[in-house]
Backbone bond lengths (Angstrom), bond angles and torsions (degrees), N, CA, C in turn:
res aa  C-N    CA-C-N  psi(-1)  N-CA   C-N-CA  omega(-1)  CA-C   N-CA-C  phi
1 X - - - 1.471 - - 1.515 109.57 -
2 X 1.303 117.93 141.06 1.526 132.04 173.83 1.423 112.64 -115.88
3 X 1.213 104.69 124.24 1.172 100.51 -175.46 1.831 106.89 -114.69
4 X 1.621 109.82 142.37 1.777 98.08 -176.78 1.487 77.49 -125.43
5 X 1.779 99.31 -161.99 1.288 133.35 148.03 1.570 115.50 14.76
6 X 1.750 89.96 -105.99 1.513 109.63 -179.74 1.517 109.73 -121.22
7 X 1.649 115.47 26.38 1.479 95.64 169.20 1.693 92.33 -155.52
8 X 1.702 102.31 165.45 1.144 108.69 164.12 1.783 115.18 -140.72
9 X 1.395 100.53 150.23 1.458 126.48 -148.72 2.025 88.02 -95.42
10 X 1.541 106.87 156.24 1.242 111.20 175.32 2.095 98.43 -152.75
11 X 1.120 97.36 133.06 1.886 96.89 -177.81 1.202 109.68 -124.89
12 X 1.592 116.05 159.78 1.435 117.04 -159.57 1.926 79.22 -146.66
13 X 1.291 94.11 146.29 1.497 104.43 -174.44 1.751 101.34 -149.09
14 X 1.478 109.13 158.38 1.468 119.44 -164.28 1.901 90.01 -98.17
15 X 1.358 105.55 174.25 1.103 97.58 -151.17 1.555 100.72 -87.38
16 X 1.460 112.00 7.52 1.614 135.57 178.83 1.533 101.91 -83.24
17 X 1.644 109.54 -5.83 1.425 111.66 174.39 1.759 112.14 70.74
18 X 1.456 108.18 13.55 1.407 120.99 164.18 1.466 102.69 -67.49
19 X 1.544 107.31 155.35 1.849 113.15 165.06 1.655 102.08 -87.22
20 X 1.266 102.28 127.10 1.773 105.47 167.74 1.502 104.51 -117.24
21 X 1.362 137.80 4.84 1.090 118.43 -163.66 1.682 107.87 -174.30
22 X 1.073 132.48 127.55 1.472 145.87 160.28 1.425 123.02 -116.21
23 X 1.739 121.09 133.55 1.301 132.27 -163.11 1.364 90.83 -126.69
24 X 1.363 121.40 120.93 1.537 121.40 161.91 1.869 108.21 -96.83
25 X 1.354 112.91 95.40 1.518 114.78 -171.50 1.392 109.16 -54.12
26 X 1.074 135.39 -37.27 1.280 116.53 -144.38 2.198 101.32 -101.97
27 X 1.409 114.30 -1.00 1.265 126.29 162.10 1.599 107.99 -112.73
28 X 1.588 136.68 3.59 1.112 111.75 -166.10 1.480 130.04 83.82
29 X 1.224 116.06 -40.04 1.201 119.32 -175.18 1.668 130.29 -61.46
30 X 1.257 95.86 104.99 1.770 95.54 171.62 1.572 123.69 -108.04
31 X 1.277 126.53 155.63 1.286 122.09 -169.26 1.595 95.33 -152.55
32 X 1.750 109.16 151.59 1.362 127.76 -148.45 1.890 84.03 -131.13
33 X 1.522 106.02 136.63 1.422 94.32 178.60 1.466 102.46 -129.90
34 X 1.473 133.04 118.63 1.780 118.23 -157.98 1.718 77.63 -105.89
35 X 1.757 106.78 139.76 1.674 108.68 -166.18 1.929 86.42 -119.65
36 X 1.129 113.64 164.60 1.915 113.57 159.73 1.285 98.87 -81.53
37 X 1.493 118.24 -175.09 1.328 144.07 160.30 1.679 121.27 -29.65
38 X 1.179 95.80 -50.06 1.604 83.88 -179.34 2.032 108.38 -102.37
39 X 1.266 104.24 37.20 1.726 103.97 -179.71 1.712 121.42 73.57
40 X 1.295 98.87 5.32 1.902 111.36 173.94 1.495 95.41 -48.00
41 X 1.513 144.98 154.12 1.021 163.32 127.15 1.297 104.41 -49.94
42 X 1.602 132.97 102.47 1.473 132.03 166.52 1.647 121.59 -85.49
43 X 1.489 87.15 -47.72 1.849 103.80 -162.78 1.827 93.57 -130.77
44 X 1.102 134.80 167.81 0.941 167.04 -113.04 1.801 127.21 173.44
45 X 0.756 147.09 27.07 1.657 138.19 179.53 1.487 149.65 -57.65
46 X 0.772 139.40 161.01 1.439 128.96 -168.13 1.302 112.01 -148.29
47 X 1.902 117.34 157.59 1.471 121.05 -176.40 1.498 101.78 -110.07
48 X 1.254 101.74 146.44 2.206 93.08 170.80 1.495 84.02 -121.70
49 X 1.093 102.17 166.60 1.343 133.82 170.05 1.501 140.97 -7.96
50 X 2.106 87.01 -45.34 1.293 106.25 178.31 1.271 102.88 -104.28
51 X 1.316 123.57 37.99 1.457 130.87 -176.20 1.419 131.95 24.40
52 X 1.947 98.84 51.36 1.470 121.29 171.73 1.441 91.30 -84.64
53 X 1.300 111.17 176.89 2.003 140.22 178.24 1.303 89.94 -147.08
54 X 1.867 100.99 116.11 1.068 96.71 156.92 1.881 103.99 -148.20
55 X 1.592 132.04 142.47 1.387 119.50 -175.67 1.086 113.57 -52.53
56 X 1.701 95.16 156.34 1.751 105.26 -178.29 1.297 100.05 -131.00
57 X 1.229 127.20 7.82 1.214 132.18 -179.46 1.582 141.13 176.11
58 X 0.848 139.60 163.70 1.821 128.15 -161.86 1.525 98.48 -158.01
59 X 1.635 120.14 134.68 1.339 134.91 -149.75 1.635 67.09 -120.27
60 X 1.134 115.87 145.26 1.713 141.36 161.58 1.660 106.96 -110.57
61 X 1.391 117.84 126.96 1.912 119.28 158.97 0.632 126.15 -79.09
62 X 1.231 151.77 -134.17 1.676 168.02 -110.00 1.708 93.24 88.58
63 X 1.355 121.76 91.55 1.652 100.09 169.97 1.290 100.15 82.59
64 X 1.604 91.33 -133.35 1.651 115.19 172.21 1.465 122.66 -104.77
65 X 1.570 107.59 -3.50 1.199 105.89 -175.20 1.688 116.08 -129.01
66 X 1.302 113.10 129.05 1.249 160.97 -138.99 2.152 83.06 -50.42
67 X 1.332 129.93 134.30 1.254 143.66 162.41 1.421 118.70 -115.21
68 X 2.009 124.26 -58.39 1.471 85.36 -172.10 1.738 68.59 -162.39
69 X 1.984 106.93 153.69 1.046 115.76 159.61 0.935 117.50 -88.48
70 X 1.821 136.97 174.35 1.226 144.07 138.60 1.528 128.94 -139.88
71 X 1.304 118.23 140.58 1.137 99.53 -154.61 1.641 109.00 -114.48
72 X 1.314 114.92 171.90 1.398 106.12 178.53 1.825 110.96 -133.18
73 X 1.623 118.69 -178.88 1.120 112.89 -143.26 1.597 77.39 -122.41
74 X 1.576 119.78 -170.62 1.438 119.40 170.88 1.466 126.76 -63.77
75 X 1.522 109.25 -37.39 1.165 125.30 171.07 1.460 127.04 -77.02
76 X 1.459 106.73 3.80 1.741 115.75 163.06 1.548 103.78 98.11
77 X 1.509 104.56 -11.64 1.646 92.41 -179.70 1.635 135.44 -71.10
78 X 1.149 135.77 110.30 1.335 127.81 -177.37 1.324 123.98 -42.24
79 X 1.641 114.11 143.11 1.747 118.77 -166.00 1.258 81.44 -125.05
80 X 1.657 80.99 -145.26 1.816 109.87 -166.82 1.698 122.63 -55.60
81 X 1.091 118.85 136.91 0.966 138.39 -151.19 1.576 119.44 -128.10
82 X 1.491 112.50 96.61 1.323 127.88 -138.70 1.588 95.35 -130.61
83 X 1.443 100.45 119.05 1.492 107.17 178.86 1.143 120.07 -122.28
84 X 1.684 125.12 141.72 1.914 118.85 -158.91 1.556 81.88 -110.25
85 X 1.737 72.73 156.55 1.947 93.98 169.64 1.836 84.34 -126.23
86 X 1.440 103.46 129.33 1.379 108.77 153.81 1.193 130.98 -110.23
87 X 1.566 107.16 166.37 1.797 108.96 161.62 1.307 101.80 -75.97
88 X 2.112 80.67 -165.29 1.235 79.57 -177.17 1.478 136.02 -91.14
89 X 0.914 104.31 5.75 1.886 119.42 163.36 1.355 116.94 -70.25
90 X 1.256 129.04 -6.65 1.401 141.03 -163.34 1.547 120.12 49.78
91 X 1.471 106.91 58.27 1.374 137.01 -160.38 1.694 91.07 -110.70
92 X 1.232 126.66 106.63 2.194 117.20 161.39 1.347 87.10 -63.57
93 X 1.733 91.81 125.82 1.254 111.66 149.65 1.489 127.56 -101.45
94 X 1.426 114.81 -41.07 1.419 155.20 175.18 1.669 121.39 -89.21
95 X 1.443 122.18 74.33 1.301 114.16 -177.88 1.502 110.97 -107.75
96 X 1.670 111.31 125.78 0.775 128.78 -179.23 1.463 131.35 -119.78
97 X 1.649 135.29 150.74 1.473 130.77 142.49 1.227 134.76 -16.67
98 X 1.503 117.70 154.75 1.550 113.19 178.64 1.472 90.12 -73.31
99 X 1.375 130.67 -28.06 1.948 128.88 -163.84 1.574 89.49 -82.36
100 X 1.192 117.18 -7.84 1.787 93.19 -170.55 1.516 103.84 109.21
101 X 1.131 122.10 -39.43 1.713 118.94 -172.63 1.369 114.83 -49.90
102 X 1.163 125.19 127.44 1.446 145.14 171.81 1.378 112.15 -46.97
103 X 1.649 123.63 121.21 1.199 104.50 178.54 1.707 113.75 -108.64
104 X 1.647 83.51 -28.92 1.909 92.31 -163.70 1.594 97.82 -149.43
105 X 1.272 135.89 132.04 1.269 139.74 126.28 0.979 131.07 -66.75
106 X 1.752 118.28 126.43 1.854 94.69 169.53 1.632 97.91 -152.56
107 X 1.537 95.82 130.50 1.548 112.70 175.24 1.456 111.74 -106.24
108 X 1.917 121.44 154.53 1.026 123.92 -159.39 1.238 134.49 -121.13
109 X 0.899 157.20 124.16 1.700 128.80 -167.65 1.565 92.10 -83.69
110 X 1.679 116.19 166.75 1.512 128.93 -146.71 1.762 92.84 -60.25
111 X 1.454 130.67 -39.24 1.532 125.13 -164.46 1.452 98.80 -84.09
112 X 1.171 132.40 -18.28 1.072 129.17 -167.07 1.615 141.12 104.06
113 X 1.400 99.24 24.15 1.407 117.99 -179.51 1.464 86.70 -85.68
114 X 1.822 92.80 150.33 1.694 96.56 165.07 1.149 118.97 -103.01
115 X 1.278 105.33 131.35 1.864 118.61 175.08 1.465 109.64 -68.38
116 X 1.371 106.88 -22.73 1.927 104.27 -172.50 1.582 103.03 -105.67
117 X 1.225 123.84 166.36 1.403 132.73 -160.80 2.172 94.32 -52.83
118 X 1.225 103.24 133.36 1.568 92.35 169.87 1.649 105.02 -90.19
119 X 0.989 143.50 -22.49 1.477 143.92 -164.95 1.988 93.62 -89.46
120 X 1.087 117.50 1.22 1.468 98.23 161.74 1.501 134.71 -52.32
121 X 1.636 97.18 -24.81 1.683 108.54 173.89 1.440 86.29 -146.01
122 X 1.710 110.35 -166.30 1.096 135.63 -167.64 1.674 98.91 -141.12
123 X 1.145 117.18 -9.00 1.591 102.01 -173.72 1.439 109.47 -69.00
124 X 1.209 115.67 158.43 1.698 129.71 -151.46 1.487 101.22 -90.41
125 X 1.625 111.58 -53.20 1.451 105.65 172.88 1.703 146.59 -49.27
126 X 1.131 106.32 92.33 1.503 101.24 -170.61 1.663 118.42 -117.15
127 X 0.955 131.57 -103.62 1.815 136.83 -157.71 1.464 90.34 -76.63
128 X 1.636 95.86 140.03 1.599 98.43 -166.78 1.994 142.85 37.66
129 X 1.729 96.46 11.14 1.355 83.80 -174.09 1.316 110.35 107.98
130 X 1.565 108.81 -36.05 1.716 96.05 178.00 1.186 125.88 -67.05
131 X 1.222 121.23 169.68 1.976 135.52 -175.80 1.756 87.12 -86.13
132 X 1.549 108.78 132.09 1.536 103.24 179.24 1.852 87.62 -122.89
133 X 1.226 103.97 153.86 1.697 109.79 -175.45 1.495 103.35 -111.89
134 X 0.962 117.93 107.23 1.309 118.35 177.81 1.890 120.61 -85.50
135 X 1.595 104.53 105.76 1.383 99.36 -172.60 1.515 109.06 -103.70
136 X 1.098 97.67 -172.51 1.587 119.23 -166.51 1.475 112.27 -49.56
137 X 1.154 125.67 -52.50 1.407 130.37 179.06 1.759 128.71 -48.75
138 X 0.992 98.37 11.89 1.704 114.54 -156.65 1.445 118.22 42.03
139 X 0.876 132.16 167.59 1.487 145.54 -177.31 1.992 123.92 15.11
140 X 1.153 84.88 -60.85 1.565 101.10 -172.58 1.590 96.71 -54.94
141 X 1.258 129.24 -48.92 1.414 113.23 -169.77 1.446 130.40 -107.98
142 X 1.612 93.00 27.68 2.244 101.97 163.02 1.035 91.73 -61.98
143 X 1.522 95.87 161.66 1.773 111.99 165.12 1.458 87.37 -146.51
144 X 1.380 103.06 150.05 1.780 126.26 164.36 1.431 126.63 -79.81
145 X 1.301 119.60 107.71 1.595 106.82 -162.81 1.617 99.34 -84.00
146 X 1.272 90.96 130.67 1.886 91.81 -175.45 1.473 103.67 -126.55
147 X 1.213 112.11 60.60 1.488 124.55 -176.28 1.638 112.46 48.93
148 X 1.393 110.86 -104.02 1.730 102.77 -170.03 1.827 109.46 -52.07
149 X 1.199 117.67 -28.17 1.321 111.67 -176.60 1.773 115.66 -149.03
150 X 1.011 113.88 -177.45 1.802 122.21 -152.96 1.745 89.63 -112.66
151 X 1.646 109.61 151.15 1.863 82.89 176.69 1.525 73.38 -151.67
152 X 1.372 113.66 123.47 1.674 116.10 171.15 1.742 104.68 -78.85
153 X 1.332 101.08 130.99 1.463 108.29 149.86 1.658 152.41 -62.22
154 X 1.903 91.77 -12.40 1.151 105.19 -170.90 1.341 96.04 -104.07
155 X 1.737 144.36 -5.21 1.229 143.50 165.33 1.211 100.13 -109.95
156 X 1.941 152.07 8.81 0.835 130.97 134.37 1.644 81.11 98.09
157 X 1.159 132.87 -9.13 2.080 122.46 -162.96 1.801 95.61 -114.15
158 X 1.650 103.97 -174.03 0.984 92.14 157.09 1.840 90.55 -130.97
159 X 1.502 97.59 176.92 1.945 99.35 -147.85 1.451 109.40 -71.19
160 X 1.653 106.63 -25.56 1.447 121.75 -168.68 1.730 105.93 -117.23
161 X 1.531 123.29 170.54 1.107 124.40 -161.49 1.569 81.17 -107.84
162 X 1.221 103.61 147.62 1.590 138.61 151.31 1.526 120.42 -13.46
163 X 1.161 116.96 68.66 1.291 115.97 -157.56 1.638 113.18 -51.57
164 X 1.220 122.88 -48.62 1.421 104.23 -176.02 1.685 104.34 -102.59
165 X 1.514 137.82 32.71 1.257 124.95 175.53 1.058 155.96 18.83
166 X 1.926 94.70 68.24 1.190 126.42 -174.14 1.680 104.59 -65.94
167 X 1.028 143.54 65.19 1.297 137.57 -173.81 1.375 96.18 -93.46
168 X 1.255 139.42 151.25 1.688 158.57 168.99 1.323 125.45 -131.89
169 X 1.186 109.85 112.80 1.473 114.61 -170.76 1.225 122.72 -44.61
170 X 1.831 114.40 -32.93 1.187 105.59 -172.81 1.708 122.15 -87.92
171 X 1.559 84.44 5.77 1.723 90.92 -172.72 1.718 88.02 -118.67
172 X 1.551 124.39 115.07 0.801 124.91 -179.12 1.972 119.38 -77.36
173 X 1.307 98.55 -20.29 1.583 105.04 -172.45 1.344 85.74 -79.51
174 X 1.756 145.92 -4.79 1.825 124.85 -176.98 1.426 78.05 -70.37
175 X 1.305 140.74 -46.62 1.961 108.83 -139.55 1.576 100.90 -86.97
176 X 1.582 125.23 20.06 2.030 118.59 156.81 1.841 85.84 -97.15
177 X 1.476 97.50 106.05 1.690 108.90 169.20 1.449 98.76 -74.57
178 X 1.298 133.71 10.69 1.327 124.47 172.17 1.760 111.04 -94.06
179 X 1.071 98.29 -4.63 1.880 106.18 -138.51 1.554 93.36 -81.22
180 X 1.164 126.27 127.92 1.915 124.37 166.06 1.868 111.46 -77.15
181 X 0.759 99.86 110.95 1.439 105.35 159.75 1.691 101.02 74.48
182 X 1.183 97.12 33.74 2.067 117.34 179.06 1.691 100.00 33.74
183 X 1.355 101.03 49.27 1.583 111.53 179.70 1.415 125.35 61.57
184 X 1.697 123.42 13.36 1.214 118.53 162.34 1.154 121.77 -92.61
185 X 1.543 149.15 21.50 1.147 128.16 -151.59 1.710 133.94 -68.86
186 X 1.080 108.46 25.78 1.683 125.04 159.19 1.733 100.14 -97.74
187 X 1.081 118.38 -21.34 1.989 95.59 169.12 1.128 107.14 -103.23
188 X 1.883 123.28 -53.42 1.676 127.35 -141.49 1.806 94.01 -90.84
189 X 0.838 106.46 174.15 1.845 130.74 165.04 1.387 113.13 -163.41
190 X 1.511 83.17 142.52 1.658 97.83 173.96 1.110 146.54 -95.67
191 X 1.392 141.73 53.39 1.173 138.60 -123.94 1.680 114.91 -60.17
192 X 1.157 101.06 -44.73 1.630 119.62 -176.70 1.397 125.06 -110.80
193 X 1.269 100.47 16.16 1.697 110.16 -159.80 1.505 128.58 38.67
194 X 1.437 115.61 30.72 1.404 120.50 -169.12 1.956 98.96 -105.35
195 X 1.284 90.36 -56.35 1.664 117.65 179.04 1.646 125.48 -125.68
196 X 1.127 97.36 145.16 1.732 119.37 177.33 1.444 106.27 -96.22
197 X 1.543 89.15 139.31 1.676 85.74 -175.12 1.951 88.03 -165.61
198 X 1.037 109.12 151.80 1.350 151.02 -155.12 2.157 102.93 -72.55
199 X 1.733 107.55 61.13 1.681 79.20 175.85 1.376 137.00 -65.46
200 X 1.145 120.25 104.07 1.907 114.36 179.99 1.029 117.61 -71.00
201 X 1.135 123.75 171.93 1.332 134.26 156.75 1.760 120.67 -53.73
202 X 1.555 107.09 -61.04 1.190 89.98 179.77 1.349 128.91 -94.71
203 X 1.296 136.68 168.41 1.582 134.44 -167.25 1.112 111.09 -70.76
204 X 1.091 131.17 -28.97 1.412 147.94 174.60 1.651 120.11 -55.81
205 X 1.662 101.41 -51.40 1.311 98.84 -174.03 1.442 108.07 -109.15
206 X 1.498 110.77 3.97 1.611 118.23 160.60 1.905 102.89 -88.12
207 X 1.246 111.63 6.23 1.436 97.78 163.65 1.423 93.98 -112.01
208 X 0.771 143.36 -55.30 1.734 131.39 -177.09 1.184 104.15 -35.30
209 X 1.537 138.93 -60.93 1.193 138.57 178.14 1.657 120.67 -52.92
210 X 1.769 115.48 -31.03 1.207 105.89 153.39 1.312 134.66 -65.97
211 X 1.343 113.54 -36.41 1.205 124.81 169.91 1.728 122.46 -47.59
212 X 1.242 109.43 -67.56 1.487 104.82 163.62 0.970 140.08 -33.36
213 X 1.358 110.49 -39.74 1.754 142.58 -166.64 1.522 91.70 -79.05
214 X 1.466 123.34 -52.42 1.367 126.84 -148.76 2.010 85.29 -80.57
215 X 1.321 122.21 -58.07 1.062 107.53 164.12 1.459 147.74 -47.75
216 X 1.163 115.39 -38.23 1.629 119.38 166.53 1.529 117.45 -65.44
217 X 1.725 107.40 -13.41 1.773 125.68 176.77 2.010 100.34 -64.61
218 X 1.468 85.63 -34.52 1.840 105.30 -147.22 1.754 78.82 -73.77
219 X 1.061 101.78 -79.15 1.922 118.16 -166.45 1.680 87.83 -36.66
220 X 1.627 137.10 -48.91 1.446 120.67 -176.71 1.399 129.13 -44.42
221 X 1.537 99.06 -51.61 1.537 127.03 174.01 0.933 129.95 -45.33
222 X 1.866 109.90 -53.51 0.847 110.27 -173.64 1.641 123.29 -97.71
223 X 1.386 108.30 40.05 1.328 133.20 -177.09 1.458 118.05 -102.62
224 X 1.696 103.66 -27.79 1.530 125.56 -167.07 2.189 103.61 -89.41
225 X 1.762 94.34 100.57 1.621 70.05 -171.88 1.394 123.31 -87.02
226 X 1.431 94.78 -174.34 1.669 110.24 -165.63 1.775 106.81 79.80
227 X 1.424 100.02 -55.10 1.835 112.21 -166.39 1.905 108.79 -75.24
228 X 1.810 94.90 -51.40 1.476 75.92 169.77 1.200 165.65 -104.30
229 X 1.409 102.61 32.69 1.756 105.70 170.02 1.778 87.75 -73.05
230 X 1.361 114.63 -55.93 1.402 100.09 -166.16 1.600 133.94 -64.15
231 X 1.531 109.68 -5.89 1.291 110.10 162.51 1.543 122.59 -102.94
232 X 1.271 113.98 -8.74 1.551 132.63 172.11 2.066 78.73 -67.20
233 X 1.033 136.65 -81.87 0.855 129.34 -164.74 1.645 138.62 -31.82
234 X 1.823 98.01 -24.47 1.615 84.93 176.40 1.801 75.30 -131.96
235 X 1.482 115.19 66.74 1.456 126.19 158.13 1.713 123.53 -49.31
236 X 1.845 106.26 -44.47 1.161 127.30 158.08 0.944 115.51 -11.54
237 X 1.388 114.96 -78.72 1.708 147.84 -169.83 0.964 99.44 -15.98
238 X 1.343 105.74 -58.22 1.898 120.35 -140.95 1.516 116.25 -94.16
239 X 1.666 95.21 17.65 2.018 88.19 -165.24 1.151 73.72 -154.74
240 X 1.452 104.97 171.05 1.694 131.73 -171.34 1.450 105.86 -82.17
241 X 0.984 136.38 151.13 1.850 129.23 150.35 1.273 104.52 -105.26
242 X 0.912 112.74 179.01 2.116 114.25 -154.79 1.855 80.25 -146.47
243 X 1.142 105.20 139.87 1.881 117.36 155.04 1.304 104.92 -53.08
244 X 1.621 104.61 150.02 1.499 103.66 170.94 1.559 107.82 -94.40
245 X 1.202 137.63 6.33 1.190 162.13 -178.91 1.902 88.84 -67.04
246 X 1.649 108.45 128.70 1.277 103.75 178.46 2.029 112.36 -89.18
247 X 1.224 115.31 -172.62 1.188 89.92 -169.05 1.943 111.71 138.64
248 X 1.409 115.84 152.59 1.427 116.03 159.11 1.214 118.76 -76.32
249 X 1.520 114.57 124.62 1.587 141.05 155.14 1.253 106.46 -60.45
């Protein structure tokens, strides 16, 4: 539970320790989030009053990285239709109309605080792709849900330590288990908050870089006994897969 201002937050997670669900108590509001295989945000849902479910929204890919929302009404009908241009971190910078019309700019400082107004929109997706929760306190206290753990932008950390402690000697910023992106965040991203790994430009060598990553996850795991043959096992989970389709990420 999070507590701000004038509201407090309540989360429901699968037993894969995915988020499926957010309750804002103090309006009622609950919302259902159906994710794919590797924790992508697909669908979106919502409760009214008379405790119908119906979508409010649909996340579009490219790959792994984020192309265009759309949203829907109570009665299931499709609306506005909002498409991101990213960098190269797979950060929307550029959100736009299906006509092209400009909706929102937004620039970042390196962790991911925004330098440009954040209330220009409301859409959730922000720094790298992650779902950011915007609570009561204004600004200072979003956090980015990056699957295993939360990483605020406005302290630059993420909230919890490094769950399985990938630290590497030769990279001295792995041993701050607090540290996002072992203090580069103009090269590394995190997909899952487990591991750092290298987004490129091309699809090709942003899958090599998953690949490694997803392996050096495996060799951690499966170090931890009793636990890790069985979490080496759904290693997958925890990292992105890339199309084998060549191409920009």
């Amino acid at each position: 539970q999070r507590e701000g201002e004038t509201a407090a937050w309540v989360f429901a997670y699968t037993t894969d320790d995915e988020r499926i669900a957010k309750l804002e108590l103090t309006r009622g509001e609950l919302r259902w989030t159906l994710r794919d295989s590797r924790g992508l945000l697909l669908r979106e849902y919502e409760y009214d009053e008379a405790g119908d479910v119906y979508p409010v929204r649909d996340e579009i890919y490219r790959g792994t990285s984020l192309l265009a929302t759309v949203s829907q009404d109570e009665s299931g009908v499709f609306g506005e239709v909002a498409h991101y241009s990213l960098d190269h971190l797979g950060t929307p910078r550029l959100i736009t109309t299906d006509t092209g019309e400009v909706k929102s700019l937004h620039k970042y400082f390196p962790f991911g605080e925004e330098a440009t107004l954040a209330n220009q929109d409301r859409h959730p997706m922000k720094f790298t792709g992650h779902e950011r929760d915007f609570f009561a306190a204004g600004e200072s206290d979003d956090l980015d849900y990056m699957h295993a753990r939360y990483c605020s932008p406005h302290l630059s950390r993420f909230m919890s330590v490094d769950p399985i402690n990938s630290s590497d000697p030769s990279s001295p910023q792995s041993f701050n288990r607090y540290a996002y992106a072992r203090g580069n965040p103009i090269k590394f991203v995190d997909p899952s908050g487990l591991v750092v790994i290298k987004r490129s430009e091309s699809a090709t060598e942003f899958e090599e870089s998953v690949t490694e990553a997803r392996q050096e996850l495996v060799a951690t795991l499966s170090e931890v006994p009793l636990v890790g043959p069985a979490l080496s096992f759904g290693a997958d989970l925890l990292l992105p897969s890339v199309p084998e389709s060549s191409g920009e990420v």
